[in-house]
C-alpha positions in Angstrom: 24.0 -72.9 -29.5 26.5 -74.7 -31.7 30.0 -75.1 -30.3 33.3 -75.8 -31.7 36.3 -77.0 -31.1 39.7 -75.3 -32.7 41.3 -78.7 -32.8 39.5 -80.7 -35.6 40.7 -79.9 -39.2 37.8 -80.0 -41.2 37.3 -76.7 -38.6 40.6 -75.6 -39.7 40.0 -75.8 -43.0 36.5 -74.1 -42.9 37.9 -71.6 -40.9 40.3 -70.7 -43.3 37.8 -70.6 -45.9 35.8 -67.9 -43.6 38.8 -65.6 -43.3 39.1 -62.5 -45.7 41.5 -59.5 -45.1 38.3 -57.1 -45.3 36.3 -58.8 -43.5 38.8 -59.1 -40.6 39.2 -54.9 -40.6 35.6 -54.4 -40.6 35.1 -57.1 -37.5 38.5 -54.7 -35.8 37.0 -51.6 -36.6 33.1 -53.1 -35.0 34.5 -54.9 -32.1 38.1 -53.7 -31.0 37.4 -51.6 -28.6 34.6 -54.4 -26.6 37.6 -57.1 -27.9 40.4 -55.4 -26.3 43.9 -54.1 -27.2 45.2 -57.6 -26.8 43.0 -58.9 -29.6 43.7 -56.1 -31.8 47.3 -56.5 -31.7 47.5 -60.3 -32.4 45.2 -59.9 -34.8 47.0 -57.2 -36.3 50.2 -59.5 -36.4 48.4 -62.3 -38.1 46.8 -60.3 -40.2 50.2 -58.6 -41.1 52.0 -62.2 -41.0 49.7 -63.2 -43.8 50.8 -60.2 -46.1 54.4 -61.5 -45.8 55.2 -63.2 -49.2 58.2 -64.9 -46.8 55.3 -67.4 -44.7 55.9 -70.5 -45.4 52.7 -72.2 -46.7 52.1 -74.1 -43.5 52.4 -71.0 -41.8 50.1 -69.1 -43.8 47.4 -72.0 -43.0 47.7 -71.5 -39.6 47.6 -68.0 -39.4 44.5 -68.0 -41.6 42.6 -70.6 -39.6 43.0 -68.3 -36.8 42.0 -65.6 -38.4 38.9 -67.2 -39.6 38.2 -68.4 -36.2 38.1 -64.7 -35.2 35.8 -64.1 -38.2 33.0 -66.8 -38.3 30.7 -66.1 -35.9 29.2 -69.1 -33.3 32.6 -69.6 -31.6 33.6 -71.7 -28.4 32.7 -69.0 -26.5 29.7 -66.2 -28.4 31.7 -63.1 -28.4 28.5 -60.6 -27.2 29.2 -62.7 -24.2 30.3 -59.8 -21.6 33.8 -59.8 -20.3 34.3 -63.3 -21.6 33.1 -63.1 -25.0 36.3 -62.9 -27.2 38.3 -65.1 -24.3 38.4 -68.0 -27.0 39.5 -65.7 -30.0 42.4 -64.2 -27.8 43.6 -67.8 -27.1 43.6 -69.1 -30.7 45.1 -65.8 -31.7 48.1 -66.3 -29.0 48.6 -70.3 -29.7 48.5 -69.4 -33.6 51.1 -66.2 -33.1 53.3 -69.0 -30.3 54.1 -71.1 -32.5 54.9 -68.4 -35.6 57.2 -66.3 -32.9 60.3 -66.7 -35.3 58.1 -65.1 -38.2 57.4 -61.7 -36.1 59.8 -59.4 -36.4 60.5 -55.7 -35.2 59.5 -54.4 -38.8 55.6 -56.0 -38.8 55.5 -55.0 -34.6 56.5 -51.6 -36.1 53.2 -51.9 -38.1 51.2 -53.2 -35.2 51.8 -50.4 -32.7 51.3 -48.2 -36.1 48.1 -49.1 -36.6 47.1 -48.7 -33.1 48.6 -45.8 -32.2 46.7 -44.3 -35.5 43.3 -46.0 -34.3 43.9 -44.5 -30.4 45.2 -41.3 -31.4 42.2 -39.5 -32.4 43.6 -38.2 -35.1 40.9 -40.1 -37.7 38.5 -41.8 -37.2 38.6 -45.9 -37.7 37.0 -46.1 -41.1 39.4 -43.5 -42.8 42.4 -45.5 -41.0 41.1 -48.8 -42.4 39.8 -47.6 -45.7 43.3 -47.9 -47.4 44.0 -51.2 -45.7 40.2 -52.5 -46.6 41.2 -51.3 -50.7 44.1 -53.1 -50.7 42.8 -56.0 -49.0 40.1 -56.7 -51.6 42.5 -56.6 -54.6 43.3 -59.9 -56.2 47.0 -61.0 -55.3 
């Protein structure tokens, strides 16, 4: 099994290549309820955080090399690993959205719990919650 470190940059840089808004739905929608809330909502927040035309462009990197760590599959730590599986995702997801803190604000955690309440309300299912985010994620910015 290949394993990888989230320090090295030409990581970095491959995970940012990995990372696409619809892909990172789809992988929510498949996994989030094995991945946990925690997941979910840092992910959410990055994913939100890389909308934001305010990010600066460092910040943007970083939030879409964690991403992409989420998305690429042979990670640290394989997530259909039981009960430890997405340990490694969580903690890139919580160093990436530490060191953005001052970027979060009440308006995208507004969004967040949103999103989640939609997706544990039982009011739709997951695919029609995401289906708007997925179509707006695959247009060109």
């Amino acid at each position: 099994m290949q394993q990888v470190t989230p320090d090295t940059g030409s990581d970095q840089a491959r995970w940012q290549r990995a990372y696409s808004p619809a892909l990172l739905l789809a992988l929510l929608q498949r996994v989030g309820a094995r991945a946990g809330l925690d997941l979910v909502s840092r992910a959410l927040q990055l994913y939100y955080l890389a909308r934001s035309p305010e990010l600066p462009v460092w910040a943007r990197a970083s939030v879409l090399a964690a991403l992409g760590y989420l998305v690429v599959t042979p990670d640290a730590i394989p997530d259909l690993t039981p009960v430890i599986g997405f340990v490694d995702d969580l903690a890139v997801l919580t160093s990436a959205l530490a060191s953005l803190a001052a970027y979060v604000n009440p308006e995208l955690e507004q969004k967040v719990r949103a999103r989640v309440r939609s997706w544990l309300g039982g009011e739709s299912t997951l695919e029609q919650v995401l289906a708007p985010e997925v179509q707006e994620a695959d247009k060109p910015t």
